[in-house]
FIMARTOR-688363 format. One record per residue: z, x, y of N, C-alpha, C, O, CB in turn. Coordinates in steps of 0.2 Angstrom, whole numbers, plus 5000, padded with zeros to 4 digits. Glycine has a CB too. Example, Ala and Ser with C-alpha at 12.3 -4.5 7.8 and 13.67 -1.06 7.14 Angstrom:
<nodes>
503950664972503950624978503950664984504250714983504550574978
503550644989503650684995503950645000504050675006502950704997
</nodes>
This chain:
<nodes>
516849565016517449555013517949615014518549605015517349545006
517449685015518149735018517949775025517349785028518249805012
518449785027518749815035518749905035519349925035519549795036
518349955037518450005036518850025041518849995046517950035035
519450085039519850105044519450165049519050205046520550135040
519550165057519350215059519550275059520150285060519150205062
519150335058519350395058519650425064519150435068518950425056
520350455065520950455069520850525068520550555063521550415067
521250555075521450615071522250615068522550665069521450675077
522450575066523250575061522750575056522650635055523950505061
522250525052521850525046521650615047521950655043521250455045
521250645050520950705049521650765047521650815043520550725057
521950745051522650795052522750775041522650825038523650755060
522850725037523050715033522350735026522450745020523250655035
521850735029521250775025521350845025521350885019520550765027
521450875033521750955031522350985028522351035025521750985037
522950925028523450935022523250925015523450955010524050905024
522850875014522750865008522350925004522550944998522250805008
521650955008521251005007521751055004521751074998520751035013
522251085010522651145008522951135002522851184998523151155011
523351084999523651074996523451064989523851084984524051034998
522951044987522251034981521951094979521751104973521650994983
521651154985521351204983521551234977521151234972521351234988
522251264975522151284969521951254965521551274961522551314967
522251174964521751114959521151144958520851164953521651044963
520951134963519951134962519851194961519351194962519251114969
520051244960519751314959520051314951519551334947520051394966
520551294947520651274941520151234939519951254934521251244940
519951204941519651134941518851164937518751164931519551084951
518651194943518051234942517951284937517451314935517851264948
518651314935518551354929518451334923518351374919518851384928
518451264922518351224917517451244914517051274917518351144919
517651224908517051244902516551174908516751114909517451224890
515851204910515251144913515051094908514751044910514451184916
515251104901515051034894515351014895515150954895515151034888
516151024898516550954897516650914905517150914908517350964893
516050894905516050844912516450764911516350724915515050834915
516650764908517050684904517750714905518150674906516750664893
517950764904518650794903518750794912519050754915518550884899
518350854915518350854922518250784926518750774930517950904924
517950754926517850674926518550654928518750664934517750634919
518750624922519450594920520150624924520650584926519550614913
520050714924520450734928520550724935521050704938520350784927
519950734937519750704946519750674947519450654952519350704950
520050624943520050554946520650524949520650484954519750514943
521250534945521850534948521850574955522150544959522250564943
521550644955521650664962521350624970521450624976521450744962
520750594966520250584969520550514972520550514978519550584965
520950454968521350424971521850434973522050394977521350394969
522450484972522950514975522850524984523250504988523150584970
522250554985521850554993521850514996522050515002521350564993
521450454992520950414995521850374997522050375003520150384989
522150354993522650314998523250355001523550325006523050254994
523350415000523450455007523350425014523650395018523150515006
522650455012522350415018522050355023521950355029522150445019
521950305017521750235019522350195016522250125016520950215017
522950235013523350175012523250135006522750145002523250135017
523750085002523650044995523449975000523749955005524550034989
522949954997522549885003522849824997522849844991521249885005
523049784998523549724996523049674994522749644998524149685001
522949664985522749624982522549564986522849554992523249614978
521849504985521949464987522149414985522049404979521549454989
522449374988522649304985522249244989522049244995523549284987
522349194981522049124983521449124986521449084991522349084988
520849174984520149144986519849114979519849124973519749214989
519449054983519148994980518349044975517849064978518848924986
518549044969517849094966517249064966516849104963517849124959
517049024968516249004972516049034978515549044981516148934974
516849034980516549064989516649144988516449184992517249024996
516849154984516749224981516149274981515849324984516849214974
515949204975515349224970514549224977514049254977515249154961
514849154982514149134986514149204991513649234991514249054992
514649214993514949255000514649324997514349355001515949265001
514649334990514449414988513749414989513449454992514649444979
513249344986512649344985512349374992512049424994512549264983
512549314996512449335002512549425007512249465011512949285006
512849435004513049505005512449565004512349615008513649514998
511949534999511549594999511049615001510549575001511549604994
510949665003510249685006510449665014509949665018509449635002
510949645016511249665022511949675025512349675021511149625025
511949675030512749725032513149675032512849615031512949765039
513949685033514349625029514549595037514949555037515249655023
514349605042514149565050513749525050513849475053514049585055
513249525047512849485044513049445040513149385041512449505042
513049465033513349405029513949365030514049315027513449425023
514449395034515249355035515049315041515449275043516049425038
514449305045514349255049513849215046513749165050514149295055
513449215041512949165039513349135033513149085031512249205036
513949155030514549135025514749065029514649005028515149195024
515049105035515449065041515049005041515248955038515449115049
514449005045514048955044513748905043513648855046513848955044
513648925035513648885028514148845030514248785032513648915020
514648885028515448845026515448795033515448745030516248905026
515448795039515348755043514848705044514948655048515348795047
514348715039513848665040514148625033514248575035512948685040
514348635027514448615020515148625021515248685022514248655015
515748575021516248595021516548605013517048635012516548555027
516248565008516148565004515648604999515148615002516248525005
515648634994514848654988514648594983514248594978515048744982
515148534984514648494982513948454989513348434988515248424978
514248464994513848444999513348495001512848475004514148425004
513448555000512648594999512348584994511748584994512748674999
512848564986512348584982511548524982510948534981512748584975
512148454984511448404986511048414992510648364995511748334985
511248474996510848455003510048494999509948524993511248515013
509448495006508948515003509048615005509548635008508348465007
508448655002508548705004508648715009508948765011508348745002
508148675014507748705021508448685025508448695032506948665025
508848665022509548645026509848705025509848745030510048575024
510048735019510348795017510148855021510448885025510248805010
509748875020509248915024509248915031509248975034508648905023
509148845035509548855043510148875045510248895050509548805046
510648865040511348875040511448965040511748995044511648835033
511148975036511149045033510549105034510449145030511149035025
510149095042509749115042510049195046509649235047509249055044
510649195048511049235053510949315049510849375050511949195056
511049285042511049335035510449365033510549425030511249315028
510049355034509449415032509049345024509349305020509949535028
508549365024508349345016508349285017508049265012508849355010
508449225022508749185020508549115017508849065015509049175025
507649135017507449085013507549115003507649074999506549065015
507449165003507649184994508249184993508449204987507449264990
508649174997509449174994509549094996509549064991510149244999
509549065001509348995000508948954993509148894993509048985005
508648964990508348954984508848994980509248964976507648964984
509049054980509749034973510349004975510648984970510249094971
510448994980511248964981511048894980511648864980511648984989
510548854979510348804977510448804971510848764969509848784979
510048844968509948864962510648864957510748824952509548934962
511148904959511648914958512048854955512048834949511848934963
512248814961512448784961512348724957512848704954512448784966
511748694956511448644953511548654945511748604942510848644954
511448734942511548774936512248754934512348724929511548844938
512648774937513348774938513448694936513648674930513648794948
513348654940513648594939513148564931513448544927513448534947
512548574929512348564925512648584918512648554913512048584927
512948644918513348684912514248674911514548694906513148764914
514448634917514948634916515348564919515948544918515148704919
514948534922514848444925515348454932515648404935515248354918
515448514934515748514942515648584943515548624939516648494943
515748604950515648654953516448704952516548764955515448634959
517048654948517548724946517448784941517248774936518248694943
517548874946517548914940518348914939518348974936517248984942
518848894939519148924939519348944931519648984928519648894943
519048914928519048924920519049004918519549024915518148894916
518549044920518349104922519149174923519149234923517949084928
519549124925520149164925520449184918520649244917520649124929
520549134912520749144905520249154901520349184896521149094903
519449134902519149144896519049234895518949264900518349104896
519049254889518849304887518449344891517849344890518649304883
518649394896518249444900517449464899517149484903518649494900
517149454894516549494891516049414891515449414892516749534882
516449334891516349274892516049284898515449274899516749224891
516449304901516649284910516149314912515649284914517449304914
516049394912515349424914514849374915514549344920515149484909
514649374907514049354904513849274905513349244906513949374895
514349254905514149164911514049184918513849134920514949104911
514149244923514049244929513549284929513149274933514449264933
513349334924512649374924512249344922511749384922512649434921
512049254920511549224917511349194922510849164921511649184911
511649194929511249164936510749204937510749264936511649144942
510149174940509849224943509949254951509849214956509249204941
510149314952510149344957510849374957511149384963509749314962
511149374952511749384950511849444945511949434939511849314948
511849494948511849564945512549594945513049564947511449614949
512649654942513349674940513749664946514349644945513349734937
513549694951514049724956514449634960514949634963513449784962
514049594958514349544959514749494956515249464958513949524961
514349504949514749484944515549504946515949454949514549534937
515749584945516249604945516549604953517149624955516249674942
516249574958516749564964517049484964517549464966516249564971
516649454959516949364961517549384953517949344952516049264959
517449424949517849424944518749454948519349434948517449474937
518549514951518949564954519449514959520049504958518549624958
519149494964519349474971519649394969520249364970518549474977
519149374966519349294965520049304960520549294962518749224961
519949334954520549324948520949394946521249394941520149274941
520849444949520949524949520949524943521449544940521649564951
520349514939520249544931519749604933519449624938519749484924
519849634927519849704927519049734927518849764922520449734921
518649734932517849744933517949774941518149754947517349654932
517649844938517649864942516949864950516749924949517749914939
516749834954516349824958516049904961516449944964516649784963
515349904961515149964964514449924972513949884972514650034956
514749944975513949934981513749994983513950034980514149904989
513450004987512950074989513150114991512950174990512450074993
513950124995514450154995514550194990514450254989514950124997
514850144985515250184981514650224977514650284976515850134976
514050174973513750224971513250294973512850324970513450194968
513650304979513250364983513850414984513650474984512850354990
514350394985515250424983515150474977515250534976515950364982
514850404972515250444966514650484962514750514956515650394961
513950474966513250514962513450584967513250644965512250474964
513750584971513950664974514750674974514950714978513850674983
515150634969515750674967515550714959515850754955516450614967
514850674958514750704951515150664946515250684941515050774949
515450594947515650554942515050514938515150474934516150514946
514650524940513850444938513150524938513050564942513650334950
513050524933512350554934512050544940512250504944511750544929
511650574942510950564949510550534946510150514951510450644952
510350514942509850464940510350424934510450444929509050504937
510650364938510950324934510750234935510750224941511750344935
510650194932510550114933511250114935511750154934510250064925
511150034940511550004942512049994936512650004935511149954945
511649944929512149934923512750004920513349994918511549914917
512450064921512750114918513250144922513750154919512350154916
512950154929513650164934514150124933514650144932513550164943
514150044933514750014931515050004927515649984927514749974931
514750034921515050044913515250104914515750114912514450044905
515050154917515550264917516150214922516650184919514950384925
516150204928516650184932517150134929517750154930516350164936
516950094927517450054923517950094918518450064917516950014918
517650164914517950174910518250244912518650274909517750174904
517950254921518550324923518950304927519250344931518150404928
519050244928519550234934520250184931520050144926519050184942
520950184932521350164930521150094931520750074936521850184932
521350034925521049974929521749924931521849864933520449914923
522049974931522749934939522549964945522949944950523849964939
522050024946521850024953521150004956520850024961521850084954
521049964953519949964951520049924959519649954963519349874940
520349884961520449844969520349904974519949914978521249784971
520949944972521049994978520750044977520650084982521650024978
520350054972519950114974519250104977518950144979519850154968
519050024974518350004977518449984983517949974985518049954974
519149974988519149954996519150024999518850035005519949915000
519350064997519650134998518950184997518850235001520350144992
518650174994517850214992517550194998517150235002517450194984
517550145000516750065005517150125011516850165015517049915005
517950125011518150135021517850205020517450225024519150145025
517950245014517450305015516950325016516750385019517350325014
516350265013515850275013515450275020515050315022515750235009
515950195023515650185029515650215034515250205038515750145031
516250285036516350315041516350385039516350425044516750285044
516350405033516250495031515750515027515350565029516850525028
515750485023515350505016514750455018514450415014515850475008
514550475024513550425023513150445021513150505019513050405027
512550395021511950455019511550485021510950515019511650445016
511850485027511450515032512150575036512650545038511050445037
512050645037512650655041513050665040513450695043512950625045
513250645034514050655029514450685033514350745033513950705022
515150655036515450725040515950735034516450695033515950705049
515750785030516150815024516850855026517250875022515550855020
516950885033517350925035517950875037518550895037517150955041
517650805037518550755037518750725031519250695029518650685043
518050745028518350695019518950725015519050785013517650685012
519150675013519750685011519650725001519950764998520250605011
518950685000518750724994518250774994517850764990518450684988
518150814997517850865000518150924993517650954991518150885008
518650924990518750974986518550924978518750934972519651014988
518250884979518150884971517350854973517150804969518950824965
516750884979516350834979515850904975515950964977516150794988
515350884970514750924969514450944975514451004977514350904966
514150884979513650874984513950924989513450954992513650804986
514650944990514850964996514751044992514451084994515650944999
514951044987514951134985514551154983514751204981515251164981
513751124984513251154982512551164988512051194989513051104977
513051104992512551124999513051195003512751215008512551045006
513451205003513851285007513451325006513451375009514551335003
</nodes>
């Protein structure tokens, strides 16, 4: 679903102005009392997005995506790279031009469609699964309901599928209808267990409940496209080139390995 920008030297030129211009920040920053990690938190995070679209820019809301193809597209998504899943998506959708016509095909049909994605016989048995669910609880495959019911509704009717965990939940909520759920993938939660925003030992559920309540939720889209382009080309986990990240002055990880 996202495009990372590549690392240029105009983007590098704009981390070394950024660094300059923050250092006294972070050296304030660091003189903060070490209890009040919620205080310092809160604070870095304005800077931490002030950066991040410096240099990758405000990426433009999406419009008009169908939230099944959302919610399928995310499923598919996990436990492989998004070249993989954006081509086994592709496929389905090419074999099913419809999701009432997957939902009545057999799995072993789904599963040939979708075999390009990794998994493809256990995620073929949920996207069956799904779907059938779906039509069962609501007598059609429309979410669009999901857009006005009560946000805490909306979660907990997409978190009762099975294989359907938070970080998906809050992409088909985000992307399909921009309510306000913030999405974390392995990027972001490895961004922000070395900016020191999420403990080092945090569940999936808990990183999305701290993040949810440190990030503006008029930026929650831009900061989760904007974290992934970092993740994928600076901030890895392997290699980290920490000398072009733009949050290099507010990362633990970076000021504890010097």
């Amino acid at each position: 679903m996202t495009e990372c920008l590549p690392i240029t030297n105009e983007i590098t030129r704009s981390v070394v102005e950024l660094r300059d211009h923050n250092r006294d920040d972070r050296y304030l920053m660091m003189k903060r009392d070490p209890a009040n990690e919620t205080a310092k938190s809160t604070e870095s995070i304005s800077y931490i997005i002030q950066n991040l679209r410096a240099v990758y820019g405000e990426p433009p809301l999406p419009q008009g995506l169908v939230p099944l193809d959302v919610l399928i597209e995310t499923i598919l998504s996990q436990s492989t790279t998004n070249a993989n899943s954006g081509r086994a998506f592709a496929s389905l959708k090419r074999r099913f031009p419809t999701w009432e016509l997957a939902r009545r095909a057999r799995v072993s049909s789904i599963e040939a469609a979708i075999k390009s994605g990794g998994l493809a016989r256990q995620k073929s048995v949920r996207i069956k699964q799904l779907l059938n669910e779906i039509h069962q609880r609501r007598g059609s495959l429309d979410l669009s309901f999901l857009k006005a019911a009560p946000l805490e509704e909306a979660k907990h009717f997409l978190a009762s599928f099975k294989g359907v965990g938070p970080k998906t939940v809050a992409c088909t909520l985000l992307f399909a209808f921009n309510r306000p759920v913030f999405p974390i993938d392995i990027h972001i939660f490895r961004i922000a267990r070395r900016l020191g925003l999420i403990p080092e030992r945090c569940s999936d559920e808990e990183a999305h409940r701290l993040m949810d309540k440190l990030i503006p939720r008029k930026r929650y889209y831009e900061v989760h496209i904007n974290l992934i382009r970092l993740g994928r080309k600076t901030c890895r986990p392997r290699d980290p080139q920490c000398e072009q990240c733009c949050l290099v002055e507010y990362c633990e990880f970076y000021q504890n390995s010097e």
